[in-house]
DRENPA-3360 file (N, C-alpha, C; in nm, 2 decimals, always signed):
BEGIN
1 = XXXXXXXX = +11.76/+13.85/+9.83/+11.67/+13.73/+9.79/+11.57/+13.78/+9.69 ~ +11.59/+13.69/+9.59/+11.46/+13.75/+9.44/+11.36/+13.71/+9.44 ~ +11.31/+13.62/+9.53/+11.17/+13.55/+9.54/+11.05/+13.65/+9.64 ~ +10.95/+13.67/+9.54/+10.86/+13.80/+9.60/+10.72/+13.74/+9.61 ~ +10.67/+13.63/+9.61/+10.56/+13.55/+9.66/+10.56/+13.58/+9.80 ~ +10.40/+13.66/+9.84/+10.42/+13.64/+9.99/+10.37/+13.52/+10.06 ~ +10.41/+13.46/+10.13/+10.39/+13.30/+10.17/+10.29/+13.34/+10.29 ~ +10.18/+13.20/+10.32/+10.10/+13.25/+10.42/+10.09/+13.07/+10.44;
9 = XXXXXXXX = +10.20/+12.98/+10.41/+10.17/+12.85/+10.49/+10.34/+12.79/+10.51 ~ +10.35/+12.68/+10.57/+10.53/+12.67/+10.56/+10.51/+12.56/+10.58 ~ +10.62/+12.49/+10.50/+10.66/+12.35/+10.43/+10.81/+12.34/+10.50 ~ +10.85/+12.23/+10.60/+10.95/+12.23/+10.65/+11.01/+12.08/+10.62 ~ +11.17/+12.10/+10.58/+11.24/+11.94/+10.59/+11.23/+11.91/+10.73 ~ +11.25/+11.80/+10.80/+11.27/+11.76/+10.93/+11.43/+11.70/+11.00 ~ +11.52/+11.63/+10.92/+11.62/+11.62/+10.97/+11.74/+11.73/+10.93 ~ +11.72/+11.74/+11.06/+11.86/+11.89/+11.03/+11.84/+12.01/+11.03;
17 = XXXXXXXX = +11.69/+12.03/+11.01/+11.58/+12.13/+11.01/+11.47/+12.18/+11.14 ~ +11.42/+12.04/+11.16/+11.34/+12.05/+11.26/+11.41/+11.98/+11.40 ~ +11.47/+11.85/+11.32/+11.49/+11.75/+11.43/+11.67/+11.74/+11.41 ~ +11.73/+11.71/+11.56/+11.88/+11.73/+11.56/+11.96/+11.63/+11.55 ~ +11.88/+11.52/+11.43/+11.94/+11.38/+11.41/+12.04/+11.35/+11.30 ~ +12.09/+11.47/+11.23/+12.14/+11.46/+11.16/+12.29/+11.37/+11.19 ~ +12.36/+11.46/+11.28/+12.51/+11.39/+11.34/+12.47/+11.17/+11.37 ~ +12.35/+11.16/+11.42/+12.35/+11.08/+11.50/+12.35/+10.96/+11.36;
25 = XXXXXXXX = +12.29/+11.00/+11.29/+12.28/+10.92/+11.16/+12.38/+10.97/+11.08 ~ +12.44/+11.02/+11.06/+12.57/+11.04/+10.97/+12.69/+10.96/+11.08 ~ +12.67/+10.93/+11.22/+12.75/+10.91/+11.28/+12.75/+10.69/+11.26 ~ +12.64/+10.70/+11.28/+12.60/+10.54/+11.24/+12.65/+10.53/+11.11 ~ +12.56/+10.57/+11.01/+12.67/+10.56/+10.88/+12.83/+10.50/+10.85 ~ +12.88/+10.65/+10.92/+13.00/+10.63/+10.91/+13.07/+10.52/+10.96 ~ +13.04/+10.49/+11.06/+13.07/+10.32/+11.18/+13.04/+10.22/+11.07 ~ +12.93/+10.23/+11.03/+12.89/+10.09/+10.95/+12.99/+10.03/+10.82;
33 = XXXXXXXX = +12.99/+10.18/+10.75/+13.12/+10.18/+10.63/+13.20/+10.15/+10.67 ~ +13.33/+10.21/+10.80/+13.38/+10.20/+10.84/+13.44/+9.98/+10.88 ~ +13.32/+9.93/+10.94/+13.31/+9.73/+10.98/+13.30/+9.73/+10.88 ~ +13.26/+9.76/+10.73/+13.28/+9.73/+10.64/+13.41/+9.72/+10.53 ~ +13.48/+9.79/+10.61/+13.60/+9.82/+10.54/+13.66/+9.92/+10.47 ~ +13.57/+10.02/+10.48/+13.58/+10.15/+10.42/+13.66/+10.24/+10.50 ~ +13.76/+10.33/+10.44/+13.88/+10.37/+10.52/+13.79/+10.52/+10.57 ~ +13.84/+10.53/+10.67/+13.74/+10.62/+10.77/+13.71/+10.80/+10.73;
41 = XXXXXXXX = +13.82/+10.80/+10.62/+13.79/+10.97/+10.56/+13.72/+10.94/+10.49 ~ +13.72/+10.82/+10.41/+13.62/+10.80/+10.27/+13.48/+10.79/+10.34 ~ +13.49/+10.66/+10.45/+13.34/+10.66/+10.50/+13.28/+10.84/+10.55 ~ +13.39/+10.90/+10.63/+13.30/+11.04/+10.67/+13.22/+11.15/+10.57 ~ +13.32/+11.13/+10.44/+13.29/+11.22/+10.36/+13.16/+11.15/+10.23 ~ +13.16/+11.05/+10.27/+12.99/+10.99/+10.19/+12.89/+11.00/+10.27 ~ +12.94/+10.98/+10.37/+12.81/+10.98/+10.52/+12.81/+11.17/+10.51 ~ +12.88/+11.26/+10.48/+12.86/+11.34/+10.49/+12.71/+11.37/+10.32;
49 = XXXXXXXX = +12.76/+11.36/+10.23/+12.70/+11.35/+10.08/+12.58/+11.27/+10.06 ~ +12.54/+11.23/+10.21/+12.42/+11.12/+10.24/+12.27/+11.23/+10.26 ~ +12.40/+11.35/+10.34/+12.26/+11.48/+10.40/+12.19/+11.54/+10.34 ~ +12.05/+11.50/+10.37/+12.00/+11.56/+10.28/+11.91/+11.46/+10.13 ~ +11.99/+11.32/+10.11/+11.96/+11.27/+10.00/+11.85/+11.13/+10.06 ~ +11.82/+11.10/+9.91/+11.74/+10.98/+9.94/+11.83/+10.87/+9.98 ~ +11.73/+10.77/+10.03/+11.85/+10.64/+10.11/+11.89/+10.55/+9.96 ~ +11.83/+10.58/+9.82/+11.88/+10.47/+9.70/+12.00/+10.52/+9.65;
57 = XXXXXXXX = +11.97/+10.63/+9.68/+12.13/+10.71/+9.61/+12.20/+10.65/+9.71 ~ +12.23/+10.72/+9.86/+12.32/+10.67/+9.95/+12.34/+10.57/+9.92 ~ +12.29/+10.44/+9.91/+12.33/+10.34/+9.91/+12.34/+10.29/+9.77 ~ +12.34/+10.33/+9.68/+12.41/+10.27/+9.54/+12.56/+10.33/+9.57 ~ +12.58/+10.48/+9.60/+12.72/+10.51/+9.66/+12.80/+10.47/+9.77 ~ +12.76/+10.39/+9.82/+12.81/+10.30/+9.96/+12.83/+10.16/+9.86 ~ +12.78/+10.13/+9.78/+12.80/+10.00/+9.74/+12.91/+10.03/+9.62 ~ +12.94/+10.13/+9.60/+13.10/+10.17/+9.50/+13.19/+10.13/+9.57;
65 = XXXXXXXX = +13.22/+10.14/+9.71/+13.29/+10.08/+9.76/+13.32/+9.99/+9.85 ~ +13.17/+9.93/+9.86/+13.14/+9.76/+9.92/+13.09/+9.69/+9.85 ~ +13.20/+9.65/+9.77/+13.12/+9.54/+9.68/+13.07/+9.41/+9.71 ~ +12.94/+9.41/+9.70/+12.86/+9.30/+9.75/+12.79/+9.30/+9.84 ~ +12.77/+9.43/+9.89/+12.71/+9.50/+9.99/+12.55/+9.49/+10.02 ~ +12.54/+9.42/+10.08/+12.40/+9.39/+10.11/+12.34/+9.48/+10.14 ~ +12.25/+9.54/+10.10/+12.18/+9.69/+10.09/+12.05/+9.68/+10.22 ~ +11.99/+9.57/+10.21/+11.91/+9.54/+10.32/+11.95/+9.55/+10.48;
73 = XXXXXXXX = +12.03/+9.43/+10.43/+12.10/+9.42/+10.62/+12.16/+9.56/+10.66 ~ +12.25/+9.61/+10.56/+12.31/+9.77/+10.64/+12.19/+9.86/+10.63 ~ +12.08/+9.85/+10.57/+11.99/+9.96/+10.62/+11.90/+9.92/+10.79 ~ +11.89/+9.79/+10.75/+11.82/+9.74/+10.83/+11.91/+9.77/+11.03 ~ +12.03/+9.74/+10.98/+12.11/+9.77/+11.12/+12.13/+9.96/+11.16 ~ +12.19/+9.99/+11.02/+12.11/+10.16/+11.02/+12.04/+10.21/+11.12 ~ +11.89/+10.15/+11.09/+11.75/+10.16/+11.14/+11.77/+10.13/+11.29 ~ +11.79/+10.00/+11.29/+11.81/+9.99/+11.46/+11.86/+10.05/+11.52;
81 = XXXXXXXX = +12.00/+10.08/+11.49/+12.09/+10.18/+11.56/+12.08/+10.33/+11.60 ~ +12.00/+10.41/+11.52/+11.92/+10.48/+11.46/+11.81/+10.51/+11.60 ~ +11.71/+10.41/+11.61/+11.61/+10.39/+11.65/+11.59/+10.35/+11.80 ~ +11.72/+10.32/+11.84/+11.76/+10.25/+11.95/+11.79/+10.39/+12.03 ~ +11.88/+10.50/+11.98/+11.93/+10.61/+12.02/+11.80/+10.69/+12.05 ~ +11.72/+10.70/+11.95/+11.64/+10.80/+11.98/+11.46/+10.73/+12.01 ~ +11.48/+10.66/+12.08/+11.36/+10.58/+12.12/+11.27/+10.65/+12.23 ~ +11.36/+10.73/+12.36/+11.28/+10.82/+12.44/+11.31/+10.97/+12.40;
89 = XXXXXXXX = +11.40/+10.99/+12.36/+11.45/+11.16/+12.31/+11.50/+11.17/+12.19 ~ +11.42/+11.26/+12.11/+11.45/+11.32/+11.99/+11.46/+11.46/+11.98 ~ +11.66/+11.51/+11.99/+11.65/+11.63/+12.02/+11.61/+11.74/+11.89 ~ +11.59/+11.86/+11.92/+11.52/+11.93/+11.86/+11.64/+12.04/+11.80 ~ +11.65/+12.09/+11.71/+11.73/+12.15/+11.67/+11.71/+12.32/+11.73 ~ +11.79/+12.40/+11.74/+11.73/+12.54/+11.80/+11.63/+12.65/+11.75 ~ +11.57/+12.68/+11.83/+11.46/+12.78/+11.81/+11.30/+12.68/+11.73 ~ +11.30/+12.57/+11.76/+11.19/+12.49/+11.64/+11.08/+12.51/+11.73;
97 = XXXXXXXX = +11.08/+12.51/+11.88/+11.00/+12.44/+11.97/+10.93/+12.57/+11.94 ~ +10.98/+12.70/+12.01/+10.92/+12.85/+11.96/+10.86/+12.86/+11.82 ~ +10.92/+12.84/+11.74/+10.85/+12.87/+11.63/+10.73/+12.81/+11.60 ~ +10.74/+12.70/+11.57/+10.60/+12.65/+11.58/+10.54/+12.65/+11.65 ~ +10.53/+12.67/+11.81/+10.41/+12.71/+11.86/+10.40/+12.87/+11.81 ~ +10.47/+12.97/+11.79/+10.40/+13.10/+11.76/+10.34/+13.10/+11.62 ~ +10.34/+12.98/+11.52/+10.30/+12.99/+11.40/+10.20/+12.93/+11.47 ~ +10.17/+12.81/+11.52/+10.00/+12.76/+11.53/+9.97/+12.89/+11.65;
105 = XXXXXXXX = +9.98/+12.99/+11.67/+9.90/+13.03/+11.75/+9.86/+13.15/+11.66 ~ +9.93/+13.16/+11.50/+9.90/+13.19/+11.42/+9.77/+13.18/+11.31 ~ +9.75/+13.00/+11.34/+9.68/+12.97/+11.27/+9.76/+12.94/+11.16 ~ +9.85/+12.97/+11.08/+9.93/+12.96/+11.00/+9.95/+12.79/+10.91 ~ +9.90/+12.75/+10.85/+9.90/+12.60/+10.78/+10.01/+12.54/+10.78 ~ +10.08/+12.45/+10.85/+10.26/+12.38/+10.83/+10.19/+12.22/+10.78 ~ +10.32/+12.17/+10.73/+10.35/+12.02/+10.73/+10.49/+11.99/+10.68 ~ +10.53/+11.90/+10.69/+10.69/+11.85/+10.70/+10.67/+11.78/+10.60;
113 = XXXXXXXX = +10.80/+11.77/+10.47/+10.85/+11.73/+10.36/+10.98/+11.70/+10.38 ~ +11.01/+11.56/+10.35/+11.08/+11.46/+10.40/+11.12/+11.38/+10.34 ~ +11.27/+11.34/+10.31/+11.34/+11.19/+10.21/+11.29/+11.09/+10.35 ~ +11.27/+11.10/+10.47/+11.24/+10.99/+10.55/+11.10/+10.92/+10.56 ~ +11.08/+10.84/+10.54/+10.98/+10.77/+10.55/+10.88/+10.78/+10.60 ~ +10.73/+10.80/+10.51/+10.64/+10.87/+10.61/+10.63/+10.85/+10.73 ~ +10.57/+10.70/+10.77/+10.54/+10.65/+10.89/+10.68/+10.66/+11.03 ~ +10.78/+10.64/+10.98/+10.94/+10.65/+11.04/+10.92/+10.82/+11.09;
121 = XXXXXXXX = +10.90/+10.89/+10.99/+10.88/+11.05/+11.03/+10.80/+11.10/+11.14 ~ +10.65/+10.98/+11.10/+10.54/+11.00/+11.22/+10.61/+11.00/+11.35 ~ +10.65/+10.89/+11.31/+10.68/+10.86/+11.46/+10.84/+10.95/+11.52 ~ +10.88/+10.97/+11.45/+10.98/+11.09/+11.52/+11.00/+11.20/+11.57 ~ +10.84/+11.23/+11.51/+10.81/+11.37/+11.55/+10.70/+11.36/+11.64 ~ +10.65/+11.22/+11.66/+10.56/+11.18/+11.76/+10.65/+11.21/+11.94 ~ +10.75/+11.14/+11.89/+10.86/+11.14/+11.98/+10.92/+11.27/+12.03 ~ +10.96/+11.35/+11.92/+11.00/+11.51/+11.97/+10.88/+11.57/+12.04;
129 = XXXXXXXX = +10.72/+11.52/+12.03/+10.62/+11.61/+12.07/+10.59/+11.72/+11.92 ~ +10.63/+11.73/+11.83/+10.60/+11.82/+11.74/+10.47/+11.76/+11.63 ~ +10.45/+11.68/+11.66/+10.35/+11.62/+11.57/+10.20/+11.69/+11.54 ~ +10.15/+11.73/+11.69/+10.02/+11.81/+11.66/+10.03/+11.90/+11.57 ~ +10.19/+11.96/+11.55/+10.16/+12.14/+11.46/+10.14/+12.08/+11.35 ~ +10.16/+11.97/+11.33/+10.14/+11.97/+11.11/+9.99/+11.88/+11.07 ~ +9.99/+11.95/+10.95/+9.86/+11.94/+10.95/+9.89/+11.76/+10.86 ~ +9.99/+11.71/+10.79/+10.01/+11.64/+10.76/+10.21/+11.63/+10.76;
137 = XXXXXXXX = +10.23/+11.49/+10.69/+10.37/+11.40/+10.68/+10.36/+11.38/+10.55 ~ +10.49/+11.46/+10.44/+10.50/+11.38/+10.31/+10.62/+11.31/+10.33 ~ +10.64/+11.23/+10.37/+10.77/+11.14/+10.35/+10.77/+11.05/+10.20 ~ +10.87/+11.01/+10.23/+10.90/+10.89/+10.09/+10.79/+10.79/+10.07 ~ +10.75/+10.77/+9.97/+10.62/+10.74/+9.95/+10.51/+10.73/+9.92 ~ +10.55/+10.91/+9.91/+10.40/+11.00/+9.92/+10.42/+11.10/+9.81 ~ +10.57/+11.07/+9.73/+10.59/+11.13/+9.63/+10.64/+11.11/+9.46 ~ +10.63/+11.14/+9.39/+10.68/+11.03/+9.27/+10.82/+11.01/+9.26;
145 = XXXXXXXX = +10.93/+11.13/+9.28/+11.04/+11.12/+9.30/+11.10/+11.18/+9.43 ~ +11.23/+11.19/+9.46/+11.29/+11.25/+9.55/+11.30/+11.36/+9.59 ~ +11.38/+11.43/+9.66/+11.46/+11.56/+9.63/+11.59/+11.52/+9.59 ~ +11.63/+11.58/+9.50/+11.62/+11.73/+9.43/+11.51/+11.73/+9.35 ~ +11.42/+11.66/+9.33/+11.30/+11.65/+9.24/+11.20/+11.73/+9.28 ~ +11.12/+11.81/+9.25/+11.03/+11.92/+9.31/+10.87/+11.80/+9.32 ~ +10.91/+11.70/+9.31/+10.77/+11.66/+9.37/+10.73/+11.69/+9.49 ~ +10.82/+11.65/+9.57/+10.75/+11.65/+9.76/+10.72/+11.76/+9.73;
153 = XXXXXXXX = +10.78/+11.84/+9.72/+10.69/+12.00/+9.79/+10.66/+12.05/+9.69 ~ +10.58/+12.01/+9.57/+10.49/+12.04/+9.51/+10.35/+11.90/+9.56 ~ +10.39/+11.84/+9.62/+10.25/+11.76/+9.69/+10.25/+11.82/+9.82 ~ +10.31/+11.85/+9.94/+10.31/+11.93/+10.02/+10.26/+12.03/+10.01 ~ +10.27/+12.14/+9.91/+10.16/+12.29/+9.87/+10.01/+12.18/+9.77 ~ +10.02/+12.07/+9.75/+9.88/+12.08/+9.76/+9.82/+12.01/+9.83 ~ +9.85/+11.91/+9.93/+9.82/+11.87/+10.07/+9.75/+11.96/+10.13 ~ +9.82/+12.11/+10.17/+9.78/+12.20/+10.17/+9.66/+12.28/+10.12;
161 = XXXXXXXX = +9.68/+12.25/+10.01/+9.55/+12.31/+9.93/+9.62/+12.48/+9.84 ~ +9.71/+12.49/+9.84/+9.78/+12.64/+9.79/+9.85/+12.60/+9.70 ~ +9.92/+12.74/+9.60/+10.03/+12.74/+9.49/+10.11/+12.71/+9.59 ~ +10.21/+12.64/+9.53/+10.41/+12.65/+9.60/+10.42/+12.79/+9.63 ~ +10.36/+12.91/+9.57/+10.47/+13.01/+9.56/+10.38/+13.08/+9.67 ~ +10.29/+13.00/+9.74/+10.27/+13.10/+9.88/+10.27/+12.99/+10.03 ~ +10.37/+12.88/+9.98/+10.45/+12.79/+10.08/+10.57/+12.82/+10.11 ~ +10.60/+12.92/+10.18/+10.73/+12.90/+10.26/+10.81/+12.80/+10.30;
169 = XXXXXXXX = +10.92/+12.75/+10.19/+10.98/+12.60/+10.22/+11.13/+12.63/+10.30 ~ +11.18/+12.55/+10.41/+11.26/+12.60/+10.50/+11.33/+12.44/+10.50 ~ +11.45/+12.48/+10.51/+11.52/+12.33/+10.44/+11.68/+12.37/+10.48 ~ +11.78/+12.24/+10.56/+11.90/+12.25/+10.54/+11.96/+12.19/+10.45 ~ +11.97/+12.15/+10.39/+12.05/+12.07/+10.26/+12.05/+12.17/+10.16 ~ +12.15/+12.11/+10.08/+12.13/+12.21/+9.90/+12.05/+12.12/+9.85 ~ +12.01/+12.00/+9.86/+11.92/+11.88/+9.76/+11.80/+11.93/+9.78 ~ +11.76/+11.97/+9.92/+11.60/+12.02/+9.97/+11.55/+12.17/+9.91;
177 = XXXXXXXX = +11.65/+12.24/+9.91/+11.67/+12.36/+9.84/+11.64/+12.33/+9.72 ~ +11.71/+12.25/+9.65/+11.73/+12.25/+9.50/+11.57/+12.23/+9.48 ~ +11.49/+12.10/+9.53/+11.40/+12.07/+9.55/+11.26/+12.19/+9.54 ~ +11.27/+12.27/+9.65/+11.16/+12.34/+9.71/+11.21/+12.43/+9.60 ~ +11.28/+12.49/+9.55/+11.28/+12.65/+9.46/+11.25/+12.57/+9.34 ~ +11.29/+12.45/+9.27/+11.26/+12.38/+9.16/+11.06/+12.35/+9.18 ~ +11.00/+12.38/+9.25/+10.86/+12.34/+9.26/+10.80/+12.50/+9.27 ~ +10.90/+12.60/+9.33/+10.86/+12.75/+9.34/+10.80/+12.82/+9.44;
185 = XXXXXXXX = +10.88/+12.75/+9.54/+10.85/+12.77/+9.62/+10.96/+12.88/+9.72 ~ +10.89/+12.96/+9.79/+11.03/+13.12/+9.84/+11.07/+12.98/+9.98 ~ +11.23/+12.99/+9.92/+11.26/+12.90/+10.08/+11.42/+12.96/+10.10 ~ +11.39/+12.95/+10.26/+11.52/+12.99/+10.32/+11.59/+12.88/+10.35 ~ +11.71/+12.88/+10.41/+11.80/+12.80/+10.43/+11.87/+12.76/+10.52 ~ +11.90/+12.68/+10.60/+11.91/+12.71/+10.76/+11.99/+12.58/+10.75 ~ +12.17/+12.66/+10.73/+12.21/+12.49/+10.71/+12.24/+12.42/+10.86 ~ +12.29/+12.30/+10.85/+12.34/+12.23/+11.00/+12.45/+12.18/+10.97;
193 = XXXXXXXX = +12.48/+12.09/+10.92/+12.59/+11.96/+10.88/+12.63/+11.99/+10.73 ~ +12.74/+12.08/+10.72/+12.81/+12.09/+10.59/+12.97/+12.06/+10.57 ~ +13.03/+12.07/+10.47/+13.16/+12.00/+10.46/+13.23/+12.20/+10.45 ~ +13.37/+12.19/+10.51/+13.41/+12.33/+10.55/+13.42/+12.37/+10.39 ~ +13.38/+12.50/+10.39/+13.45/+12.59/+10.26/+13.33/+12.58/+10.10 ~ +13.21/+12.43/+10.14/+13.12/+12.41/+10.04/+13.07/+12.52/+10.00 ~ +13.07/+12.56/+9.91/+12.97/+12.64/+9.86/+12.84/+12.68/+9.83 ~ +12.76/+12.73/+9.85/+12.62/+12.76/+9.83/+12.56/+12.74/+9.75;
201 = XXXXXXXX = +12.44/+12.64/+9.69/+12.43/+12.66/+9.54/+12.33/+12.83/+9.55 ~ +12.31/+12.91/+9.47/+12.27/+13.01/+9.39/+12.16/+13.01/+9.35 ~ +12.01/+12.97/+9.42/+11.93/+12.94/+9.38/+11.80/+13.03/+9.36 ~ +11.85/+13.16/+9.44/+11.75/+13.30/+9.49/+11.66/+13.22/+9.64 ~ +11.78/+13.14/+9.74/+11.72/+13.14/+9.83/+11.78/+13.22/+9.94 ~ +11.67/+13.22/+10.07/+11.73/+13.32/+10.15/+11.82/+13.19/+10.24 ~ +11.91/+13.31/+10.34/+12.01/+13.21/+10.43/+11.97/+13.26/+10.60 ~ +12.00/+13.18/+10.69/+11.95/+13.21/+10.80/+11.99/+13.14/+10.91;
209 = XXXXXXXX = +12.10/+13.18/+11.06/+12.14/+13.08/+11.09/+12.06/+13.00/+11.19 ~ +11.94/+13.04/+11.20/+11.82/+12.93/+11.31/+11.71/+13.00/+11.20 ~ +11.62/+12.88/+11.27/+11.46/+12.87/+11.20/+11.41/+13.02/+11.22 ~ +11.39/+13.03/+11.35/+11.35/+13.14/+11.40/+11.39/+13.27/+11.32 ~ +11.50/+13.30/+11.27/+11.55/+13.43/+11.22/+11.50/+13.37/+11.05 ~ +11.49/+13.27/+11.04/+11.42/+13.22/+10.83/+11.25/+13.29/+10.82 ~ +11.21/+13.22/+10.97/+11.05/+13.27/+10.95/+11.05/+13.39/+10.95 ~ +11.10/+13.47/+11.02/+11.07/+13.64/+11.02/+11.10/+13.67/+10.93;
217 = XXXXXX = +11.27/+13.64/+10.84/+11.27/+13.74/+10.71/+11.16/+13.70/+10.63 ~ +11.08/+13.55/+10.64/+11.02/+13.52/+10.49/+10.88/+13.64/+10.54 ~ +10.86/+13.66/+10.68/+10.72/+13.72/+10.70/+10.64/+13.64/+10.76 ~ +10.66/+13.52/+10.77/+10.53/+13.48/+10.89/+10.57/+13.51/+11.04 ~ +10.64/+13.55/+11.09/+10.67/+13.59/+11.20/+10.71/+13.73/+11.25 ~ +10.67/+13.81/+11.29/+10.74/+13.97/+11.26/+10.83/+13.97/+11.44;
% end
């Protein structure tokens, strides 16, 4: 890994990352294309190209092959469906629960950077119980563009009050990635939900198969 900033705060994505919603919303997805008429490899493999992205892309690409596709109503059922699942339990993806309690017992500065919607995010992480460790929520909204756009987590390191380049950004997607190293920030990679054989983009980030083993190579955890 070529990135030699030593980080002393961490910037985390939340689906796929922190929280284990990914399948459950790629799995809605897929269903909805699917009543829509979309033939079921095509629906899996756009629901899969969704991870990671903002919901305008997803759905300009869902509407290539629903024409006429009311973009409201399928988000809108999305949401419920979505919302319905994870109303008492939002499971946690592994090693998250450890880690951040040993970083706040650190003292260590965190907040979560996010294509999901600030308030939507509050409350998910209200739900998992993870909400006290962050000091703040950048969700959609709170940024000028997306990811892959290095805004969020260049408003997340200064939410913060620090350069990017001593925010430890921790992200499963290549868009979140592309994102947090595009703002300059040292981020490792901790994928979840990938398509077999994809390839890595090459971006001088680190790789790591749980959170727990990302924080220790970057150095906030020994």
């Amino acid at each position: 890994m070529s990135q030699t900033a030593r980080p002393v705060a961490a910037l985390f994505d939340m689906d796929g990352l922190l929280l284990d919603t990914e399948r459950l919303g790629l799995a809605v997805n897929r269903d909805l294309m699917v009543r829509h008429g979309v033939d079921e490899d095509l629906a899996g493999r756009i629901a899969m190209e969704a991870i990671g992205t903002a919901s305008a892309r997803t759905y300009a690409r869902i509407a290539e092959v629903v024409p006429g596709l009311d973009v409201a109503a399928f988000d809108a059922e999305w949401r419920a469906r979505v919302d319905a699942a994870m109303a008492e339990n939002v499971p946690l993806r592994p090693t998250v629960g450890e880690v951040l309690q040993a970083l706040a017992d650190r003292d260590v500065p965190m907040a979560v950077v996010t294509t999901t919607r600030t308030e939507r995010a509050r409350h998910h992480l209200e739900v998992a119980g993870l909400a006290p460790f962050f000091r703040d929520v950048i969700g959609f909204g709170r940024y000028a563009a997306a990811k892959p756009d290095p805004a969020p987590y260049l408003t997340g390191a200064e939410v913060l009050g620090l350069d990017p380049a001593r925010c430890a950004a921790f992200e499963d997607s290549d868009t979140g990635v592309t994102a947090a190293r595009a703002a300059g920030c040292p981020t490792w990679q901790v994928p979840d939900l990938r398509p077999a054989g994809k390839p890595f983009p090459d971006l001088g980030q680190g790789q790591a198969a749980t959170l727990l083993d990302a924080v220790r190579a970057v150095g906030l955890l020994s």
